[in-house]
Backbone as CSV, one residue per row, in Angstrom:
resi,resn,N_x,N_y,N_z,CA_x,CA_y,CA_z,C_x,C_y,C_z
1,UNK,15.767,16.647,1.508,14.952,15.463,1.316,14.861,15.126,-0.169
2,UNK,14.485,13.945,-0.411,14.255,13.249,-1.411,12.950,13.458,-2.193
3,UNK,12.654,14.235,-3.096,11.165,13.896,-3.487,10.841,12.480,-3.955
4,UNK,9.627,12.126,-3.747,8.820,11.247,-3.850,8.368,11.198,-5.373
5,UNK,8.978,10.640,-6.741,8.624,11.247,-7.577,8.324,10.163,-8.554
6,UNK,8.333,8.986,-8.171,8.268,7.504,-8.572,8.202,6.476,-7.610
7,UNK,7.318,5.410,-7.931,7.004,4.451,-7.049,8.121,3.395,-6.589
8,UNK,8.201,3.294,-5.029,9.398,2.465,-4.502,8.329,1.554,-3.696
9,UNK,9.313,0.620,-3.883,8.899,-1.311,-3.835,9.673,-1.953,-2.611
10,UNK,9.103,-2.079,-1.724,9.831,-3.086,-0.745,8.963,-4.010,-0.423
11,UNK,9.916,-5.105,0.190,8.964,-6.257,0.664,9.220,-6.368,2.074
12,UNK,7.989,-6.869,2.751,8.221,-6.942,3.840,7.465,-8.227,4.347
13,UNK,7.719,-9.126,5.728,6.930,-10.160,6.027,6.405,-9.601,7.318
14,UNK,4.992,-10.435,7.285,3.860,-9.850,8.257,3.519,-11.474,8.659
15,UNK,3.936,-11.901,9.789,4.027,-13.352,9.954,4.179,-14.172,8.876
16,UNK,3.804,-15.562,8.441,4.701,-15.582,7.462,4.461,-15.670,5.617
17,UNK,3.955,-14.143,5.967,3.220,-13.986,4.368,3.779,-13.281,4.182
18,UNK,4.225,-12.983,2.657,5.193,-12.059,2.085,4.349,-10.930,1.582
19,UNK,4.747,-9.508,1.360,3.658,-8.806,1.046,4.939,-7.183,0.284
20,UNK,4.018,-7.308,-0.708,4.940,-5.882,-1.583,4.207,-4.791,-1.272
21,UNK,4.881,-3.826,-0.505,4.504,-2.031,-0.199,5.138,-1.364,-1.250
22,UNK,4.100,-0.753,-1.747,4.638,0.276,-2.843,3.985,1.210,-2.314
23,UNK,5.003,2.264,-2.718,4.822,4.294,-1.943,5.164,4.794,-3.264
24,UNK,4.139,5.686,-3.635,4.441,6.468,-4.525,3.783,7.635,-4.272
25,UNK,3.572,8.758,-5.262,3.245,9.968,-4.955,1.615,10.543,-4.328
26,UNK,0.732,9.456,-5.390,-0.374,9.535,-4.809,-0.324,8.692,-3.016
27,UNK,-0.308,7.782,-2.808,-0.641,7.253,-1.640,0.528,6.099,-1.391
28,UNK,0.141,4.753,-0.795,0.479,3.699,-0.608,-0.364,2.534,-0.766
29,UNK,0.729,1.142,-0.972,-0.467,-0.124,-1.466,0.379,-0.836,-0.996
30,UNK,-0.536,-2.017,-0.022,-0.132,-3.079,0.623,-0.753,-4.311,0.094
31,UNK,0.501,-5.357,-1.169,-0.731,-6.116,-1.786,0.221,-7.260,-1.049
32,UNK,-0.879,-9.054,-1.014,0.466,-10.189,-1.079,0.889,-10.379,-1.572
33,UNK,2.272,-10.884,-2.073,3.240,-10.893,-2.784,2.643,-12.515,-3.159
34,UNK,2.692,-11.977,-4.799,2.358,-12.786,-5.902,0.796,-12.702,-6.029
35,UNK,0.163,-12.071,-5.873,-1.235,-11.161,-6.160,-1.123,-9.428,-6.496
36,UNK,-2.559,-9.438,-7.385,-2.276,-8.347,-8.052,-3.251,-7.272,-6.963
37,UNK,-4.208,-7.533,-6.313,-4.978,-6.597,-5.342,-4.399,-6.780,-3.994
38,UNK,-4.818,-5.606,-3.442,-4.082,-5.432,-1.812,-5.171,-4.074,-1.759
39,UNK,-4.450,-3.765,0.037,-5.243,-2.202,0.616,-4.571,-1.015,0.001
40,UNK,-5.038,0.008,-0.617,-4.284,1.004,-0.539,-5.179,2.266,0.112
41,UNK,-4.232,3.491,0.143,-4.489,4.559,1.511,-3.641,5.521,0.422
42,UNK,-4.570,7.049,0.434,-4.467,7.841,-0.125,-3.494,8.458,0.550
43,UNK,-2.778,9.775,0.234,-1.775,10.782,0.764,-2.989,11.619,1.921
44,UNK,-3.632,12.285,0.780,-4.406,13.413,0.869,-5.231,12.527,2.433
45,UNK,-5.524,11.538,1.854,-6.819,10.447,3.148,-6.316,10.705,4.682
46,UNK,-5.257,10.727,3.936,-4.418,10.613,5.598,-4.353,11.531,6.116
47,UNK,-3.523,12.794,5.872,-3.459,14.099,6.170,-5.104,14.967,6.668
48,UNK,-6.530,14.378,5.829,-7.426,15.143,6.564,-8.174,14.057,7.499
49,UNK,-7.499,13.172,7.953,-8.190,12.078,8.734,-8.940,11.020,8.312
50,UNK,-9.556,11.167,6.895,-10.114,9.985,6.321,-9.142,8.883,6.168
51,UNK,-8.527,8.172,6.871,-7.505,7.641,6.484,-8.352,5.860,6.760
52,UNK,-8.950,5.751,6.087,-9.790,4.508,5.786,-9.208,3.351,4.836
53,UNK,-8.491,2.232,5.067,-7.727,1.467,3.811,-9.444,1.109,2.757
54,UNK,-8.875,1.195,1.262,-9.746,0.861,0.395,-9.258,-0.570,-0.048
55,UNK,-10.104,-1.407,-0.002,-9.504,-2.669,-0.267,-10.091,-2.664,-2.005
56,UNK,-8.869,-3.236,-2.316,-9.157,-3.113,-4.447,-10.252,-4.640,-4.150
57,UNK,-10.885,-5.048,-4.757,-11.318,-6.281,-5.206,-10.937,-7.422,-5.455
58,UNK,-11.043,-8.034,-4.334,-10.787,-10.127,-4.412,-9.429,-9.303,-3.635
59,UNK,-9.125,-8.236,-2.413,-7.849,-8.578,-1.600,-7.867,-9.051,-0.706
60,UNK,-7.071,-9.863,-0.038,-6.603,-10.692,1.361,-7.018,-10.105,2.480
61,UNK,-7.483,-10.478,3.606,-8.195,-9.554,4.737,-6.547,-9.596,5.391
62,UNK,-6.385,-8.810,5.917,-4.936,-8.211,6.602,-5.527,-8.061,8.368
């Protein structure tokens, strides 16, 4: 396997809004594409069940 050792960028569409997923080592972030806030979700959050999205401030309801 690949370590996870820098943040990777894809885009993906969620009907028809564009939206950048970035995965990096700490967690993941789901922002809209061409905004700077979105949800993100810890590594650790996930693995002990807290897996609760934290929405950053002023993000898009998803």
């Amino acid at each position: 396997m690949t370590p996870l050792d820098k943040p990777l960028r894809r885009e993906l569409t969620i009907g028809e809004q564009a939206y950048t997923l970035t995965i990096d080592p700490t967690g993941l972030k789901l922002v809209q594409k061409g905004r700077r806030n979105g949800v993100e979700m810890r590594w650790a959050d996930l693995v002990t069940g807290d897996a609760t999205p934290v929405a950053t401030p002023q993000a898009p309801s998803l």
